[in-house]
DRENPA-3360 file (N, C-alpha, C; in nm, 2 decimals, always signed):
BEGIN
1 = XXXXXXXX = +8.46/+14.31/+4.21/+8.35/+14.35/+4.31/+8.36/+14.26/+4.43 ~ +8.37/+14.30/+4.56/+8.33/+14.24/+4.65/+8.19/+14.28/+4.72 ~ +8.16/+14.19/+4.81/+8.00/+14.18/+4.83/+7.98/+14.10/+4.97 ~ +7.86/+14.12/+5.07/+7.83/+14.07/+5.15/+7.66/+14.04/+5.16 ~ +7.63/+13.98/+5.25/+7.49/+13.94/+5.24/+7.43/+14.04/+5.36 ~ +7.34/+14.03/+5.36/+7.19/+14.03/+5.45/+7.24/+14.23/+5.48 ~ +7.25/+14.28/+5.43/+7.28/+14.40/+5.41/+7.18/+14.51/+5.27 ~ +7.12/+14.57/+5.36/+6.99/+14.68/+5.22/+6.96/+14.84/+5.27;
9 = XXXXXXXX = +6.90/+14.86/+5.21/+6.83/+14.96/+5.20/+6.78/+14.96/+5.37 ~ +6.73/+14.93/+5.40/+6.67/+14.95/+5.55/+6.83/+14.92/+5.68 ~ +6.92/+14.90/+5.63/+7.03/+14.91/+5.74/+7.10/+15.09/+5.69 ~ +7.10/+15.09/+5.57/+7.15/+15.25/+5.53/+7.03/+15.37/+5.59 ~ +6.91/+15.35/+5.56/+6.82/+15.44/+5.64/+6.86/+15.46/+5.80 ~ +6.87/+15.28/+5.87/+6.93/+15.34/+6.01/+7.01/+15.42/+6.05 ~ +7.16/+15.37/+5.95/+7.25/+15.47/+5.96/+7.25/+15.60/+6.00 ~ +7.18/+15.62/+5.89/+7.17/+15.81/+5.90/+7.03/+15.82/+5.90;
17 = XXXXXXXX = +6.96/+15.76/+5.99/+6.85/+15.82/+6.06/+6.87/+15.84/+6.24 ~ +7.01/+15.78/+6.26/+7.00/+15.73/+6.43/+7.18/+15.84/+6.43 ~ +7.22/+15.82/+6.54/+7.30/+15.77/+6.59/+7.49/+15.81/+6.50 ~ +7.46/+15.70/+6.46/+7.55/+15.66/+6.38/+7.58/+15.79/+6.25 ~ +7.46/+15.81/+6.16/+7.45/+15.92/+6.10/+7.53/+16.05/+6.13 ~ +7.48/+16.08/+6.26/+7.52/+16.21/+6.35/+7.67/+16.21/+6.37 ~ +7.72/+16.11/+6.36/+7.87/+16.09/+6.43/+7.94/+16.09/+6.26 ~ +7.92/+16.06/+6.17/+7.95/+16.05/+6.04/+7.99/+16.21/+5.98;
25 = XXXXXXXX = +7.88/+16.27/+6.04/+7.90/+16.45/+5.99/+7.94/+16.53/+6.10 ~ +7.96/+16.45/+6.27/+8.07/+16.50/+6.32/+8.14/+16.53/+6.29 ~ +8.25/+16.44/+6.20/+8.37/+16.40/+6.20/+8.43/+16.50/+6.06 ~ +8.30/+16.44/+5.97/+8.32/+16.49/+5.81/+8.24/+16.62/+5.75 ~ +8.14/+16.64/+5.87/+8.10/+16.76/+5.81/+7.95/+16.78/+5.71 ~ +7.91/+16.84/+5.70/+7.76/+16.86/+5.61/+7.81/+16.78/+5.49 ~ +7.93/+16.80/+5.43/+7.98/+16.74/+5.30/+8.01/+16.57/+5.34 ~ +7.95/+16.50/+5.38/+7.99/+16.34/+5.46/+8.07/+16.26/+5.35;
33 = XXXXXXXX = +8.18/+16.33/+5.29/+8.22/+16.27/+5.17/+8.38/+16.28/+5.19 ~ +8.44/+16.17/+5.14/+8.58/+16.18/+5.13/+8.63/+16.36/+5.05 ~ +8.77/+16.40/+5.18/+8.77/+16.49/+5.07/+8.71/+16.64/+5.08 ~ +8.57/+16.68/+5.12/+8.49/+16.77/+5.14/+8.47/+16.82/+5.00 ~ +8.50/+16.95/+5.05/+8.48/+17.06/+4.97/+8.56/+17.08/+4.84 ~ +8.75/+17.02/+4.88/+8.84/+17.04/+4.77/+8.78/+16.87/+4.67 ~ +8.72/+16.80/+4.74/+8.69/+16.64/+4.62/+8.54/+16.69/+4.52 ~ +8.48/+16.77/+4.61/+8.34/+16.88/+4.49/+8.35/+16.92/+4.41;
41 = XXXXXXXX = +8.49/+16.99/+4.43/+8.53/+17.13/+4.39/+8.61/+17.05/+4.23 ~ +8.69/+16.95/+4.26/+8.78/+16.86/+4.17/+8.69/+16.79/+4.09 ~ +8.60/+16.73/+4.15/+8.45/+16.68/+4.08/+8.40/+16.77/+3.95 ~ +8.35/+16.86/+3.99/+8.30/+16.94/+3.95/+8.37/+17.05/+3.82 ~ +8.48/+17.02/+3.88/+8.62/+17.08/+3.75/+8.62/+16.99/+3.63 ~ +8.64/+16.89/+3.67/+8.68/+16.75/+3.60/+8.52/+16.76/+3.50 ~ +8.46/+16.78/+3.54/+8.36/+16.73/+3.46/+8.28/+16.86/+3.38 ~ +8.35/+16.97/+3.41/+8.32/+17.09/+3.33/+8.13/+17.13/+3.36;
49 = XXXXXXXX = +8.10/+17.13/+3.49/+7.97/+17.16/+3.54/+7.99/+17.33/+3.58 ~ +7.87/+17.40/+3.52/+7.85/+17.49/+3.57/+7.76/+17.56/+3.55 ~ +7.81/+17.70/+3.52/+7.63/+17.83/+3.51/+7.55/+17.79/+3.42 ~ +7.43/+17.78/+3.47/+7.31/+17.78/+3.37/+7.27/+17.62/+3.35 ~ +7.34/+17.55/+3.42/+7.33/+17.43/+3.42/+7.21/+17.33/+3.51 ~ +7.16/+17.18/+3.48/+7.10/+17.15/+3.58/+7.12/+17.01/+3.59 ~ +7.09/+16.97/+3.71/+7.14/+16.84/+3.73/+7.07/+16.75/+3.84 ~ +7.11/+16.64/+3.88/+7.01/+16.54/+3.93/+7.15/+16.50/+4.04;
57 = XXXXXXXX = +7.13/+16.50/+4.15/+7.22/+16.44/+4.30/+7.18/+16.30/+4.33 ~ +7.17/+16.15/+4.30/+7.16/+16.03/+4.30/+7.25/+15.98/+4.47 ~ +7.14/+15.95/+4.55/+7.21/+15.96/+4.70/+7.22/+16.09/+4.76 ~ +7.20/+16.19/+4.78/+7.22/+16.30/+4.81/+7.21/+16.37/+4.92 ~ +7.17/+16.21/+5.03/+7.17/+16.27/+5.16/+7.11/+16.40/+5.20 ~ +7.21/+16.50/+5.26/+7.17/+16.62/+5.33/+7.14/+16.74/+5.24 ~ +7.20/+16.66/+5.10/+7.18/+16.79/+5.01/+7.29/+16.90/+5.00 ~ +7.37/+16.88/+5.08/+7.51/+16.96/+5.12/+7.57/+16.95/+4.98;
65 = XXXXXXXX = +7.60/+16.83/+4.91/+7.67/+16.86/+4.73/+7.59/+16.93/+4.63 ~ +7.44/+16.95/+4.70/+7.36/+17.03/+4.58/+7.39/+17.17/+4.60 ~ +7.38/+17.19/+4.74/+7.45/+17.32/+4.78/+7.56/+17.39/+4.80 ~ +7.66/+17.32/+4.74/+7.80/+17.34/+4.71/+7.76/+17.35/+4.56 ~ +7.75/+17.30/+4.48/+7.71/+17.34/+4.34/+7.60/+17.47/+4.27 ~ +7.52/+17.48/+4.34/+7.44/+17.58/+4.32/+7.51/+17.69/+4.40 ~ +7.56/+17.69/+4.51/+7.66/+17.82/+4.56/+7.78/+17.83/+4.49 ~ +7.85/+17.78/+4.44/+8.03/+17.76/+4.43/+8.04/+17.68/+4.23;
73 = XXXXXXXX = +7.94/+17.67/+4.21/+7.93/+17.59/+4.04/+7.82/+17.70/+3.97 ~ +7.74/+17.78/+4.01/+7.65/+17.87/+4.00/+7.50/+17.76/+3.88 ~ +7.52/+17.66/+3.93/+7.45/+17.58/+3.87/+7.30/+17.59/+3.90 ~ +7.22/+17.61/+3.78/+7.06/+17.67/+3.79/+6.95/+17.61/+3.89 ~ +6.96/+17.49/+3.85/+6.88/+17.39/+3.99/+6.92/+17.26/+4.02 ~ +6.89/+17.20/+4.07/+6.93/+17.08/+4.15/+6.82/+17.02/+4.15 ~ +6.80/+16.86/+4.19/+6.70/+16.76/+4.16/+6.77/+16.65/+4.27 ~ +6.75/+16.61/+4.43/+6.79/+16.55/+4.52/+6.71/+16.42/+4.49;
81 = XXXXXXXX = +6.78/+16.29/+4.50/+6.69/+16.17/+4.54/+6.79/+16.12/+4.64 ~ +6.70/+16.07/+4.76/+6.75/+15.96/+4.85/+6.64/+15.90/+4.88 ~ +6.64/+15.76/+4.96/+6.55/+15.71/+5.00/+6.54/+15.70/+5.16 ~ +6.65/+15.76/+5.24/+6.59/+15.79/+5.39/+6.56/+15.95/+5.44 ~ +6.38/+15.90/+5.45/+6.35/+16.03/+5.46/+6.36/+16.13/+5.54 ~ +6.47/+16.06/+5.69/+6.54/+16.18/+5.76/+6.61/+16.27/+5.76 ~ +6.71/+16.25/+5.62/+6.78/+16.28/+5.57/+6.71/+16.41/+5.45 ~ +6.64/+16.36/+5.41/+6.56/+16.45/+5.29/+6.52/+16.57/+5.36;
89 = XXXXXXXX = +6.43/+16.49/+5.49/+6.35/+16.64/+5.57/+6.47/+16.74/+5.61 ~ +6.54/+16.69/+5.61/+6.72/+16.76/+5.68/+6.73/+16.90/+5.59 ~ +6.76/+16.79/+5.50/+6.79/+16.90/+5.35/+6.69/+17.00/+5.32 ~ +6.59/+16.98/+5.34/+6.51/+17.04/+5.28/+6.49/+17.17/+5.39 ~ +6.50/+17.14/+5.51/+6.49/+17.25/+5.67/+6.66/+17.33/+5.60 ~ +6.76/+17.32/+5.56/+6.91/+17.35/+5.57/+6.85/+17.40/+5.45 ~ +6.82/+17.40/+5.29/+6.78/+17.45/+5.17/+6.70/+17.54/+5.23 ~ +6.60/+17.53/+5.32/+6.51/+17.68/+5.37/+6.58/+17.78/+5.43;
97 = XXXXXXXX = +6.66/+17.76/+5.56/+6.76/+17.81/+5.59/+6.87/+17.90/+5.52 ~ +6.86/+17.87/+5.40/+7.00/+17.93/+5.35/+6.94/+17.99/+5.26 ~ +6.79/+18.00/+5.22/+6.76/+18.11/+5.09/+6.77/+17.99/+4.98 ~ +6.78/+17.89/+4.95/+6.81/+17.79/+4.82/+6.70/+17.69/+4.75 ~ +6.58/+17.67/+4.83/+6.49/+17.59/+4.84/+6.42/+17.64/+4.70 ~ +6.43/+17.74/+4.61/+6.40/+17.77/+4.50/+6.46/+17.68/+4.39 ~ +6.55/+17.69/+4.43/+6.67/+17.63/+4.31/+6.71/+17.49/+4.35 ~ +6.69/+17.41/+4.47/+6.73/+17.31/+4.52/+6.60/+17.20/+4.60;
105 = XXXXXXXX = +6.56/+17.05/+4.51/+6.41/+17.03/+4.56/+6.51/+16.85/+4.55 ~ +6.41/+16.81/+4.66/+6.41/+16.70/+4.67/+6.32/+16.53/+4.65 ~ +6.33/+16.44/+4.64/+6.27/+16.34/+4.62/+6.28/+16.23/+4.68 ~ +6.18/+16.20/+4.78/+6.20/+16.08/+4.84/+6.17/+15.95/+4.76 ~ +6.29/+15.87/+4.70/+6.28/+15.72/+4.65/+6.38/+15.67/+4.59 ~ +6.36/+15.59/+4.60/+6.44/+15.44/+4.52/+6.55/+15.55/+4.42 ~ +6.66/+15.56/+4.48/+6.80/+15.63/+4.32/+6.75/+15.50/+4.20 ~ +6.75/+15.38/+4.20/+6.72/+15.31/+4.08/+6.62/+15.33/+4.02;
113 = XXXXXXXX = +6.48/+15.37/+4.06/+6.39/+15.39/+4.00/+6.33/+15.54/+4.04 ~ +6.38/+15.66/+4.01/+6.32/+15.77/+4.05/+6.20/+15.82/+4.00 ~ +6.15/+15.81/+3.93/+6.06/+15.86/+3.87/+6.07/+15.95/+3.80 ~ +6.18/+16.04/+3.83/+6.18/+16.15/+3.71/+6.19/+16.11/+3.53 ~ +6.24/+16.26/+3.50/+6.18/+16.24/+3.35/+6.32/+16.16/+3.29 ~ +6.32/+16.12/+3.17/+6.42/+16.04/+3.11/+6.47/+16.19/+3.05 ~ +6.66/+16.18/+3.01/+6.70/+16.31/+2.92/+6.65/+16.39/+2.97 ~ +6.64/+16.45/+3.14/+6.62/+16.59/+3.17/+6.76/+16.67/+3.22;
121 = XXXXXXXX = +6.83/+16.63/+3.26/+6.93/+16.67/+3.32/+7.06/+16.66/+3.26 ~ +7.15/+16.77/+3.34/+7.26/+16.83/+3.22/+7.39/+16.72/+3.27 ~ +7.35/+16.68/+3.36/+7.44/+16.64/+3.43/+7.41/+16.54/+3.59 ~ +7.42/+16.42/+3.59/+7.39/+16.35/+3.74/+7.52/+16.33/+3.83 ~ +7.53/+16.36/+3.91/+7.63/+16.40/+4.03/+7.60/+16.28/+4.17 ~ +7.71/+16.24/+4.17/+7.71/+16.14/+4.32/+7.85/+16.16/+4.38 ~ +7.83/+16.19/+4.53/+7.95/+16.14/+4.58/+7.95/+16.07/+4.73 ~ +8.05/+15.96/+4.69/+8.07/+15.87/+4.85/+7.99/+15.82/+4.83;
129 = XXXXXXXX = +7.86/+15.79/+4.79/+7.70/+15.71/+4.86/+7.70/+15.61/+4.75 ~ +7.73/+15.58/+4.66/+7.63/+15.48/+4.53/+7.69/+15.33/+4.61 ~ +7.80/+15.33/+4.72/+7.84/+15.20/+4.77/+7.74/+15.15/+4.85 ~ +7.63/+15.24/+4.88/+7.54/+15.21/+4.98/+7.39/+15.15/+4.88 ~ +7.42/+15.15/+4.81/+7.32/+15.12/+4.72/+7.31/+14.94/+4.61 ~ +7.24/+14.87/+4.64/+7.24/+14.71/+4.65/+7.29/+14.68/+4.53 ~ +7.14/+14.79/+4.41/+7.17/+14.67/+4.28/+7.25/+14.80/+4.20 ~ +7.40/+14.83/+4.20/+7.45/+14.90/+4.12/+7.45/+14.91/+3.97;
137 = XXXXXXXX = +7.41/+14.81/+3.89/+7.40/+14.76/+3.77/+7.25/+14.93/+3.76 ~ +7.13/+14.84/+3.81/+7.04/+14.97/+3.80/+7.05/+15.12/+3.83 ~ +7.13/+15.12/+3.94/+7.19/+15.26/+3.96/+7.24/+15.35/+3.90 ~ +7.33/+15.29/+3.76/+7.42/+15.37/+3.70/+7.33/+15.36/+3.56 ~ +7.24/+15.23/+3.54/+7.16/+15.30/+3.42/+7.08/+15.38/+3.44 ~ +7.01/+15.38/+3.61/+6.90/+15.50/+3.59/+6.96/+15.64/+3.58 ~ +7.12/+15.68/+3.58/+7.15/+15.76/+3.56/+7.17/+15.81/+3.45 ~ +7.23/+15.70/+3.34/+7.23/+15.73/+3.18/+7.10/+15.75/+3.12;
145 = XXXXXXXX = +6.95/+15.72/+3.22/+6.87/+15.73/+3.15/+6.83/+15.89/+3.16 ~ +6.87/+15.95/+3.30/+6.85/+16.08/+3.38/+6.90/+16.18/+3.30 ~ +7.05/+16.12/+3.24/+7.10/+16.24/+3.14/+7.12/+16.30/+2.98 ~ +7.07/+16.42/+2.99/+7.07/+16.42/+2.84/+7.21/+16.36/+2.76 ~ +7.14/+16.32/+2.61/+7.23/+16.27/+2.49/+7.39/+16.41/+2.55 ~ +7.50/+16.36/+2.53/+7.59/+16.47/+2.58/+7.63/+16.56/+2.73 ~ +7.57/+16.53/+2.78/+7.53/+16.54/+2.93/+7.62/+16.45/+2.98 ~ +7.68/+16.48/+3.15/+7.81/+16.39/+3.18/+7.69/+16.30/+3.33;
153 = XXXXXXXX = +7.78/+16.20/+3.38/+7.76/+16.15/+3.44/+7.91/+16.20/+3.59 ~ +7.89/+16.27/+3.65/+8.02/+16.33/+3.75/+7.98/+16.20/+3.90 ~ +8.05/+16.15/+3.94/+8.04/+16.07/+4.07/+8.17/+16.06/+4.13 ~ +8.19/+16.04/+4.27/+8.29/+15.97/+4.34/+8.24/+15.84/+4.44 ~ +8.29/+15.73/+4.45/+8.28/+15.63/+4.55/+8.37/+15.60/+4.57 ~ +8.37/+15.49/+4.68/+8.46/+15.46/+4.78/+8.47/+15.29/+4.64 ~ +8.59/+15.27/+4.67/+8.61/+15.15/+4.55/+8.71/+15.02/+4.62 ~ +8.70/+14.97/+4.57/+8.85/+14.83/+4.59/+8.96/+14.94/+4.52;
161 = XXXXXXXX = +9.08/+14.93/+4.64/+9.17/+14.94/+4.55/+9.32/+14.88/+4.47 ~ +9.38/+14.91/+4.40/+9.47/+14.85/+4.37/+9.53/+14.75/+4.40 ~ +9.54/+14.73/+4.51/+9.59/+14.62/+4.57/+9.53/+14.56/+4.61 ~ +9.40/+14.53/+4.57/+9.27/+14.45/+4.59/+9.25/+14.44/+4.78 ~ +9.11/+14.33/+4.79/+9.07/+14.32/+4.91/+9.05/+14.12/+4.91 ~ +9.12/+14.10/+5.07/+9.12/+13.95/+5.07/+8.96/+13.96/+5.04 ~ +8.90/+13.82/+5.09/+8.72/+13.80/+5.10/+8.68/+13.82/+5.28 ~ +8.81/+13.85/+5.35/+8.80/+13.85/+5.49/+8.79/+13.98/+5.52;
169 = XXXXXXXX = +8.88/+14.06/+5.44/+8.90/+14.19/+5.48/+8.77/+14.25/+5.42 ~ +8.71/+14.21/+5.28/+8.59/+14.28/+5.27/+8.47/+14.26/+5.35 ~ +8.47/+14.13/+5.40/+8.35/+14.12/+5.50/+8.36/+14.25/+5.55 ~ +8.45/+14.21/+5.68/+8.49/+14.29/+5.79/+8.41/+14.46/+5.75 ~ +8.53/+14.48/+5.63/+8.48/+14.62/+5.59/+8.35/+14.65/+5.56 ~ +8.28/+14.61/+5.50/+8.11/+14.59/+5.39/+8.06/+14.58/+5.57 ~ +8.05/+14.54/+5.63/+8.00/+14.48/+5.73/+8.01/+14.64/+5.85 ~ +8.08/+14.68/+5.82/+8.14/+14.77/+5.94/+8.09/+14.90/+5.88;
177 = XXXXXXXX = +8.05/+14.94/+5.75/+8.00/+15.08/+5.64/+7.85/+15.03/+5.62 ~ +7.81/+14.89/+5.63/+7.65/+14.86/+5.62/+7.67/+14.88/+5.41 ~ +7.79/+14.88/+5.34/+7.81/+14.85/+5.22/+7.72/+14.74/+5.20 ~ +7.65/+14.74/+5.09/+7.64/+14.54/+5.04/+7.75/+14.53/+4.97 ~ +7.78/+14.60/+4.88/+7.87/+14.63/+4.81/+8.03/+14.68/+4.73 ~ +8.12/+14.63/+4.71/+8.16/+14.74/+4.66/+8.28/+14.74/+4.56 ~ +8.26/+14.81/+4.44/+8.30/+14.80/+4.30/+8.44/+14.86/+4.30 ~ +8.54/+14.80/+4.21/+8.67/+14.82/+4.15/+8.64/+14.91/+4.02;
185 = XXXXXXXX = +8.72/+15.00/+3.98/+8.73/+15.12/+3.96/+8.69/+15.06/+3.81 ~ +8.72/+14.96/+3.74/+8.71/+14.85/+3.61/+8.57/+14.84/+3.62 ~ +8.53/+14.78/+3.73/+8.37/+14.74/+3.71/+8.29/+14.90/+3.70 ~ +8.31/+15.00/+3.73/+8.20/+15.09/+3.73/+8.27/+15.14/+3.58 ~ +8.35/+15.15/+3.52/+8.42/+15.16/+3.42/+8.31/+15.12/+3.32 ~ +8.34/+14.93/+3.32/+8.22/+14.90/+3.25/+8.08/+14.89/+3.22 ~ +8.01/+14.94/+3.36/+7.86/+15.05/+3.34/+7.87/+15.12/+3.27 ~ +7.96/+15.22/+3.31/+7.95/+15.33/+3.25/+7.89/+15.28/+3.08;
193 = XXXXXXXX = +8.02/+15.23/+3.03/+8.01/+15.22/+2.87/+7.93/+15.10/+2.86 ~ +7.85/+15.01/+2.88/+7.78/+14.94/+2.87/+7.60/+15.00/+2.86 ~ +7.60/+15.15/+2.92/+7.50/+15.21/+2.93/+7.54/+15.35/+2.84 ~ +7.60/+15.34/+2.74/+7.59/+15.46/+2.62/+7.68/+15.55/+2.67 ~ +7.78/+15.54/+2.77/+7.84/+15.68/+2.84/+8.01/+15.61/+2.74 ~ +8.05/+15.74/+2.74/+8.20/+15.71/+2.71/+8.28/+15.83/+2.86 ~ +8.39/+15.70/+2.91/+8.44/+15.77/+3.00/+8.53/+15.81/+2.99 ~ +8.50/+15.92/+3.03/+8.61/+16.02/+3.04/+8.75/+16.05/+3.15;
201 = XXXXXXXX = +8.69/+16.03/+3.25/+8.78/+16.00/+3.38/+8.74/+15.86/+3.47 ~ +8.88/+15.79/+3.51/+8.85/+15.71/+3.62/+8.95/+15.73/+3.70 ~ +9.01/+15.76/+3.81/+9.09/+15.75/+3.90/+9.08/+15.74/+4.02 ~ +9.19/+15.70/+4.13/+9.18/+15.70/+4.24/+9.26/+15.85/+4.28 ~ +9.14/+15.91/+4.38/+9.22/+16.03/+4.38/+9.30/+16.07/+4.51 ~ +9.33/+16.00/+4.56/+9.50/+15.97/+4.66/+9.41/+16.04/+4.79 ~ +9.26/+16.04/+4.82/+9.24/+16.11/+4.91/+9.22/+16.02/+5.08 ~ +9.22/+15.89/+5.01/+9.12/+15.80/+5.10/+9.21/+15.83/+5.25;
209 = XXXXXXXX = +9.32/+15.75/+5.23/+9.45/+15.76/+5.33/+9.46/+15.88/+5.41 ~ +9.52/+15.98/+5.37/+9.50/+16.06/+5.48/+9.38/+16.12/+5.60 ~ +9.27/+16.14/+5.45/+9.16/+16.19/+5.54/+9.17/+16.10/+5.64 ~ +9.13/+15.96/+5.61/+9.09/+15.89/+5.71/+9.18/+15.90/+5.85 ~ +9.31/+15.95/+5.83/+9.38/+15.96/+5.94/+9.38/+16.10/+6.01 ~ +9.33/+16.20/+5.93/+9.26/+16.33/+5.96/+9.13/+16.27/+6.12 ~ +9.02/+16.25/+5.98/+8.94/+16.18/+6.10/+8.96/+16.10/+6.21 ~ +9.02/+16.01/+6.23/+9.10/+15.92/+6.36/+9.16/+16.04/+6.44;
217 = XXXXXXXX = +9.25/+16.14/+6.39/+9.34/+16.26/+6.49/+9.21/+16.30/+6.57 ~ +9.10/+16.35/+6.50/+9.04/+16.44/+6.55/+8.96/+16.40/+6.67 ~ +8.92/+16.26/+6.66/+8.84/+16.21/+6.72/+8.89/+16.18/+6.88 ~ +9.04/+16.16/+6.82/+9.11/+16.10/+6.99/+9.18/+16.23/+7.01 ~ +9.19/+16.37/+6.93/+9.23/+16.51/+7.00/+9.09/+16.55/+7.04 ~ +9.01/+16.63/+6.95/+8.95/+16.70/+6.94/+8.83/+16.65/+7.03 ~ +8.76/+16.61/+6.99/+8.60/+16.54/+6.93/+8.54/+16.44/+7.00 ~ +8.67/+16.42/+7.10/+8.61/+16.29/+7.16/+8.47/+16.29/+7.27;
225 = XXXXXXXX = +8.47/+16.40/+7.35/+8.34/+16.43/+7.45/+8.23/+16.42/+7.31 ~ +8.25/+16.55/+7.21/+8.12/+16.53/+7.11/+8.06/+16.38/+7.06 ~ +8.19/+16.31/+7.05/+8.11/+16.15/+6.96/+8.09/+16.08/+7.06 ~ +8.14/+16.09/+7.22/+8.07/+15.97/+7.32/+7.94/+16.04/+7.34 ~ +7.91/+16.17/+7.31/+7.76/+16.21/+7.36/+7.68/+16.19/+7.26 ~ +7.68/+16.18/+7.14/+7.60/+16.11/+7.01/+7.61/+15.97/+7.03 ~ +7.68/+15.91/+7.09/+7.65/+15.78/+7.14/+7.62/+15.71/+7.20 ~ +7.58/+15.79/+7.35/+7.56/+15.77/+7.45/+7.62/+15.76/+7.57;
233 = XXXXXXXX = +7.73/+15.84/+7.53/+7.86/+15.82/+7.66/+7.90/+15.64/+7.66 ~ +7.88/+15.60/+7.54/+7.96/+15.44/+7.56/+8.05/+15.42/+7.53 ~ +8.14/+15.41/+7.63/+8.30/+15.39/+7.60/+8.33/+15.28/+7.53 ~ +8.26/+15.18/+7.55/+8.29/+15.05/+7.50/+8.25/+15.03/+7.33 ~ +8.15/+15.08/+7.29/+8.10/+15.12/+7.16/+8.21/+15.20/+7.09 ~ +8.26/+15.29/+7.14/+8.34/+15.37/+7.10/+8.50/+15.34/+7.09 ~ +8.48/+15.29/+7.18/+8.63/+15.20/+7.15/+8.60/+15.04/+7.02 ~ +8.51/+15.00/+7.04/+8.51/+14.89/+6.92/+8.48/+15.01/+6.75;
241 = XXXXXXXX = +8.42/+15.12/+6.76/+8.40/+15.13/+6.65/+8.55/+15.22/+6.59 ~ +8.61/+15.27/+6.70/+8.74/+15.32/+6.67/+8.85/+15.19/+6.65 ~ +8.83/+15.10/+6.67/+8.89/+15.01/+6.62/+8.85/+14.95/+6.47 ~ +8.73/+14.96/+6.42/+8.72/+14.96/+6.27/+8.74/+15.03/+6.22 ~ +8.77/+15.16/+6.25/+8.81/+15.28/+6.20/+8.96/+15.23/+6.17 ~ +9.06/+15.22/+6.25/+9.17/+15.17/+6.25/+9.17/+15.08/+6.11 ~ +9.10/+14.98/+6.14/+9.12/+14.88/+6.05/+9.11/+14.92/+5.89 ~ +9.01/+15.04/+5.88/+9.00/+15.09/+5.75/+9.11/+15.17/+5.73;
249 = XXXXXXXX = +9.17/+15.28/+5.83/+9.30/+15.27/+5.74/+9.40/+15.21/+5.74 ~ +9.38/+15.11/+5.78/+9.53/+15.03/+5.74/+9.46/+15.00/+5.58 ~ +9.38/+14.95/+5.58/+9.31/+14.87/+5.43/+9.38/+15.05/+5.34 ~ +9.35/+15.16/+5.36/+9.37/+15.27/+5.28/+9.48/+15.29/+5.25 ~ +9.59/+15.28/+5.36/+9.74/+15.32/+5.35/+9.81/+15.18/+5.28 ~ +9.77/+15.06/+5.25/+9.83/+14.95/+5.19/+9.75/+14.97/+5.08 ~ +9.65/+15.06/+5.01/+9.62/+15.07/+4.87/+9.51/+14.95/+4.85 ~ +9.40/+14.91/+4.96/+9.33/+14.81/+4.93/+9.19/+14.89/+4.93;
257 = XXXXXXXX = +9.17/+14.99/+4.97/+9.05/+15.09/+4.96/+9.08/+15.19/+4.93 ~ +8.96/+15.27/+4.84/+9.00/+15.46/+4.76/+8.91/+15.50/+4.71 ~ +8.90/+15.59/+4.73/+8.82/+15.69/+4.64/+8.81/+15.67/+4.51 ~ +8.72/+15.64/+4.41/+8.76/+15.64/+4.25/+8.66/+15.75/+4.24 ~ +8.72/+15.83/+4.12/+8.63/+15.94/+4.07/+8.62/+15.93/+3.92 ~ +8.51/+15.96/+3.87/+8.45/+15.89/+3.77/+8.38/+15.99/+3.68 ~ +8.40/+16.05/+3.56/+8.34/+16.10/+3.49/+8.33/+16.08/+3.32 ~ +8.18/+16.04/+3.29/+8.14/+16.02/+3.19/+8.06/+16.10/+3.13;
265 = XXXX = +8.09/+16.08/+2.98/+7.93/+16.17/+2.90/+7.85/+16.07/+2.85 ~ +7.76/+16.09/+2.80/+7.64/+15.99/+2.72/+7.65/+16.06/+2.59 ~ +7.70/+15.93/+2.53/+7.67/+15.92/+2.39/+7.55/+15.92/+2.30 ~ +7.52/+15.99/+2.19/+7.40/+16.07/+2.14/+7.35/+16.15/+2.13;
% end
């Protein structure tokens, strides 16, 4: 695990309450996740989620993976928790919009402590976000507590990878994503089965690297008038944050950052 300080819950709300947020689903789309639609889609395979099924989205931002699953997984309802409520209201305006707001409901709070019921759900689903979240140790048990005995735990995050991260490069990085955090594919490994789950999948799924050079093309072909105008027309902003951009993929193409995808069941 690497880790940085003075980094919480109230710098991830600004994120994707301002600014910054907006320029994130420029780039990536309603699905703000490594990957899109085919890393859901693989998700969601992998872990044998489907009809008649129900499940809990831990981080769930816009709601966009609840709505990829309930459209495209034919899965019965959805149960969203995040804790920035810009984001929630989002979801919930895009869930009315689309006819889904039946089958698809949200909850503003704490993913570690949601309040829902213990063993209601078939299945808890995360992707890309649990790195945004402080105390991961709680995170992954309030999920084992979320799912029923036999019930999977399906997630993807952004991980250390293989070829590890110096303590300079994780600053830099943690620092530049507003991460506190962020876990080697071993350590969520060991949640998992430390909280009753036996895992079933861990991998890195080769996606980090290119996207991210996907997103860099588009920004300096395509996209570039759209992301100076979410930012204010600041060239200078835009040029320093396209230079961390840079810097993350080099960390991706040398195998020091990746996607790990992660699926467990709970035992009992």
């Amino acid at each position: 695990m690497k880790s940085t300080t003075n980094i919480g819950l109230g710098n991830v709300q600004a994120v994707y309450s301002g600014p910054e947020g907006e320029l994130w689903e420029l780039i990536m789309g309603q699905q703000i996740h490594i990957g899109g639609f085919q890393s859901s889609m693989d998700l969601a395979e992998k872990a044998g989620i489907g009809p008649g099924m129900a499940g809990v989205d831990l981080c769930c931002c816009n709601g966009a993976g609840m709505r990829f699953l309930v459209r495209f997984r034919k899965v019965s309802r959805m149960q969203g928790v995040d804790a920035t409520e810009a984001v929630v209201e989002l979801g919930r305006r895009r869930c009315e919009a689309e006819g889904l707001s039946d089958r698809i409901a949200f909850t503003l709070a704490d993913v570690c402590d949601t309040g829902l019921p213990s063993a209601g759900a078939d299945f808890v689903w995360g992707e890309d976000a649990w790195c945004y979240v402080v105390d991961k140790p709680r995170l992954v048990a309030e999920a084992a507590r979320l799912v029923k005995p036999g019930g999977v735990i399906a997630f993807t995050d952004w991980v250390v990878g293989s070829a590890g991260l110096t303590d300079g490069e994780a600053e830099r990085y943690l620092k530049f994503m507003k991460f506190p955090s962020v876990l080697d594919q071993g350590d969520y490994v060991g949640l998992l089965s430390g909280n009753g789950c036996e895992v079933l999948v861990a991998e890195d799924t080769g996606r980090f690297a290119p996207c991210v050079d996907l997103y860099l093309n588009m920004l300096s072909v395509q996209l570039t008038y759209d992301a100076l105008r979410i930012i204010g027309f600041d060239a200078a902003l835009m040029a320093a944050m396209a230079a961390e951009m840079k810097f993350m993929q080099e960390l991706a193409h040398a195998g020091k950052i990746a996607q790990g995808l992660f699926v467990a069941r709970k035992v009992g």
